[in-house]
N, C-alpha and C positions, 0 to 999 in steps of 0.2 A: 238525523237530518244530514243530506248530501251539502257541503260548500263544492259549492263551482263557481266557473268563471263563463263568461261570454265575451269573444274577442272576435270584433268587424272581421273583414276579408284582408284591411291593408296592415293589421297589425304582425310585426315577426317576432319572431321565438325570443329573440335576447328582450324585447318589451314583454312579452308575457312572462317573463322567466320572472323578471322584474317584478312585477306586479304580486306576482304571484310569492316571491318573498316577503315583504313588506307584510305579509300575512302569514307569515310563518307556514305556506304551503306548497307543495310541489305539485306540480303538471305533468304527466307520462309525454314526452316531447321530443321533438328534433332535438339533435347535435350538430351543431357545425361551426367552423371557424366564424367568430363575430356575429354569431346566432341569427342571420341574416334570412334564413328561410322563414315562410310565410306559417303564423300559427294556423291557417283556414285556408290553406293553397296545399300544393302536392306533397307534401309528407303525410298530412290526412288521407290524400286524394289515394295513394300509393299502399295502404295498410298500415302504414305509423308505426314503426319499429322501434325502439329505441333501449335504452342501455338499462335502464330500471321495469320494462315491460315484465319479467318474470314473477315480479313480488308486486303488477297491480293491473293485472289482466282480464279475462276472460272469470277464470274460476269456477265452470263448467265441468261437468262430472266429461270424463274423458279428453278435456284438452290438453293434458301434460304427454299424451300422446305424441304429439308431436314437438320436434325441438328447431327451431331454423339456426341452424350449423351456422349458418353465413353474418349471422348476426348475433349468436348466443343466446337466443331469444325462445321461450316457449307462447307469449302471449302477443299481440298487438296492441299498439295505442288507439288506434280507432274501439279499442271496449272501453273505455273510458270519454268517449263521446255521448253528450246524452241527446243532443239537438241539435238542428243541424235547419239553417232559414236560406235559398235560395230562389234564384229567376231562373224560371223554366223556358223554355225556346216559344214557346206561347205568352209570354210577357208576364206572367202572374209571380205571384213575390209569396212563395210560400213555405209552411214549418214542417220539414221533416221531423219525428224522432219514434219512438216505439208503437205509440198511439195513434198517428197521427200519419197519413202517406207512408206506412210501414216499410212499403219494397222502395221508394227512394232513398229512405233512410241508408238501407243495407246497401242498394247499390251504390251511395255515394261515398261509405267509408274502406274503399278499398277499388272501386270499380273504378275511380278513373272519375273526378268532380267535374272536367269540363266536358264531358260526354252529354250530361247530366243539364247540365246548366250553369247560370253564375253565383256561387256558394258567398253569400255575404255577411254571413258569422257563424261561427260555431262555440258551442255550450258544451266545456268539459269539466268532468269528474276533476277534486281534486284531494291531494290527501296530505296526511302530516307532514313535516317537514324533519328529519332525523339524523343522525350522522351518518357517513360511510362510510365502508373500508374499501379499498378499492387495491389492485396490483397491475404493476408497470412489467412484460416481460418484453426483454426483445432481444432474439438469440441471433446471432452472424455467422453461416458456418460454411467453408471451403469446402465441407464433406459432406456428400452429398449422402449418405450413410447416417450421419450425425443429424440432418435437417430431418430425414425420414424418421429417426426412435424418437426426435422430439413433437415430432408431429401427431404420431400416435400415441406418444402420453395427452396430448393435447384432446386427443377425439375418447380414449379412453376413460378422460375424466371427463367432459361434457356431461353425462347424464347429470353425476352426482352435482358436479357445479351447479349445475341451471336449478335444478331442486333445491339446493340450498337456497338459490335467490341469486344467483352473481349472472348477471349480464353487460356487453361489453361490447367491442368490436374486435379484430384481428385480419391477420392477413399473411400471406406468405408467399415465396417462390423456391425452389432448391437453395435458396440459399440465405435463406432468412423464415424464422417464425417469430411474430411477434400479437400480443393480443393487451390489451386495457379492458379488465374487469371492473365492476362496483358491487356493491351488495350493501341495504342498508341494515343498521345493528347488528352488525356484526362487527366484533373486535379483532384489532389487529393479530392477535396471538392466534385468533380462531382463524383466517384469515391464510396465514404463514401454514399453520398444519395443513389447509385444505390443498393447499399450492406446495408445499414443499416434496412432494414425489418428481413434481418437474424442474423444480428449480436444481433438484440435488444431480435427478438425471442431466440433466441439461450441461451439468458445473463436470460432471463425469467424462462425457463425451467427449470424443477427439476434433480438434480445427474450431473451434467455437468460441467465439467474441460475447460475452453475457452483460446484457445489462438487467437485473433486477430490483424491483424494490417493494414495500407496501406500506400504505400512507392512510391513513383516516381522516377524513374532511368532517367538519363540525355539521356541515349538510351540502345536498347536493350543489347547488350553484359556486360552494369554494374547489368541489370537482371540477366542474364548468370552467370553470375561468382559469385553472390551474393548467389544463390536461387541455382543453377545446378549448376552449374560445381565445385563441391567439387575436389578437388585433391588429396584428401585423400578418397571422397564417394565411394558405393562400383556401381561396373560397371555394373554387372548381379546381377540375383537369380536364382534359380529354381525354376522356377517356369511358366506354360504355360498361355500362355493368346489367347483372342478374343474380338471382337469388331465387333459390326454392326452398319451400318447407318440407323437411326433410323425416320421415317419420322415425320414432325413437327406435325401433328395430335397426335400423342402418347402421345404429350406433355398435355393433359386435364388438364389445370391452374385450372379448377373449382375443377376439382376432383383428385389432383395429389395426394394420395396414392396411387391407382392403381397402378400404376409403383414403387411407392415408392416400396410395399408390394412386390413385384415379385424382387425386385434387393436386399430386406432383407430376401430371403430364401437362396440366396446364401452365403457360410462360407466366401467371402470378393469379393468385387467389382469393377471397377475402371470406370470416367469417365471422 
């Protein structure tokens, strides 16, 4: 038997995340400073990305196919949606989910909710609650030489990472790589091995500022609150962004400058 949850339209991520402890279970969900985004507004609306999507996704014969670079991500939170009730531009108050108005369903987890209509709760999958190990990198480098061999250990290990389960965010510009992984059950030592070809390279390199470290949270929300959810952090920027899903071919382990070189003509990057 599935436990889920059903959260109104006005309810945000730090009250679901909430709730959703108290029950020893976790939600595939946004991240953000003071969890302030809406659990049933545009991070659903958007395709639902998030930092644990690898170990509670799709699970479809050929979806590891693809890995989205920009988020560390192979799956979406929207597959973890199972139901979905809004008002159509015709006034009717109706239930989206597999059975039921099938093509609203699909086009409302990812196509854009207010296209669609006014989305006023959503029913999501939810699953155990476990520990994580997670790792802190963030490299400062003068050389622009040194940000390039770090970058490419970085896309070089993607495949294996995200297979293993480690999902995250990062970012960069010629003069900074930095990324925040998680993975749950997996222990710190296992953790260290999987990361430590960058960490070593990284400590190697010339001109380079290193902060590393790796931490195990008893479960996700001491992630949460440790790493994201500042209460004081700031909510927004200005500033626009994009993202593509990136097929796993791109990934060329032999040869990853390639990519490397095309994500350092950009003035900053995120993945």
């Amino acid at each position: 038997m599935t436990s889920v949850f059903t959260f109104g339209a006005g309810v945000q991520w730090f009250e679901a995340y909430e709730a959703a402890k108290e029950h020893n279970r976790v939600i595939v969900g946004g991240f953000s400073a003071r969890g302030s985004l809406g659990a049933a507004g545009g991070w659903l609306a958007g395709g639902g990305h998030s930092a644990i999507s690898p170990n509670y996704g799709l699970g479809k014969s050929g979806a590891t196919d693809l890995i989205l670079f920009l988020s560390f991500v192979t799956f979406t939170g929207v597959d973890n949606v199972l139901e979905i009730t809004i008002v159509t531009a015709d006034g009717n108050h109706i239930i989206a989910n597999p059975y039921c108005n099938e093509d609203l369903f699909w086009a409302l987890r990812g196509g854009g909710g207010g296209t669609w209509g006014v989305v006023t709760s959503v029913t999501y999958k939810t699953h155990p609650s476990t520990p994580y190990s997670s790792v802190f990198f963030d490299a400062y480098s003068t050389n622009v030489n040194s940000t390039r061999e770090i970058l490419k250990e970085v896309i070089r290990l993607t495949p294996s990472i995200v297979e293993q389960g480690y999902g995250g965010y990062g970012g960069g510009s010629t003069g900074r790589i930095f990324l925040i992984v998680v993975s749950p059950n997996v222990t710190g030592e296992q953790t260290r091995a999987t990361f430590r070809p960058l960490f070593d390279l990284a400590t190697s390199l010339p001109s380079v500022t290193l902060q590393n470290y790796t931490l195990v949270y008893n479960d996700l929300w001491q992630f949460n609150d440790v790493i994201l959810a500042s209460k004081d952090g700031q909510v927004g920027a200005p500033t626009e962004i994009s993202s593509w899903l990136l097929p796993k071919n791109v990934f060329d382990t032999d040869n990853p400058g390639k990519l490397a070189d095309e994500l350092l003509k950009l003035s900053t990057f995120g993945y």
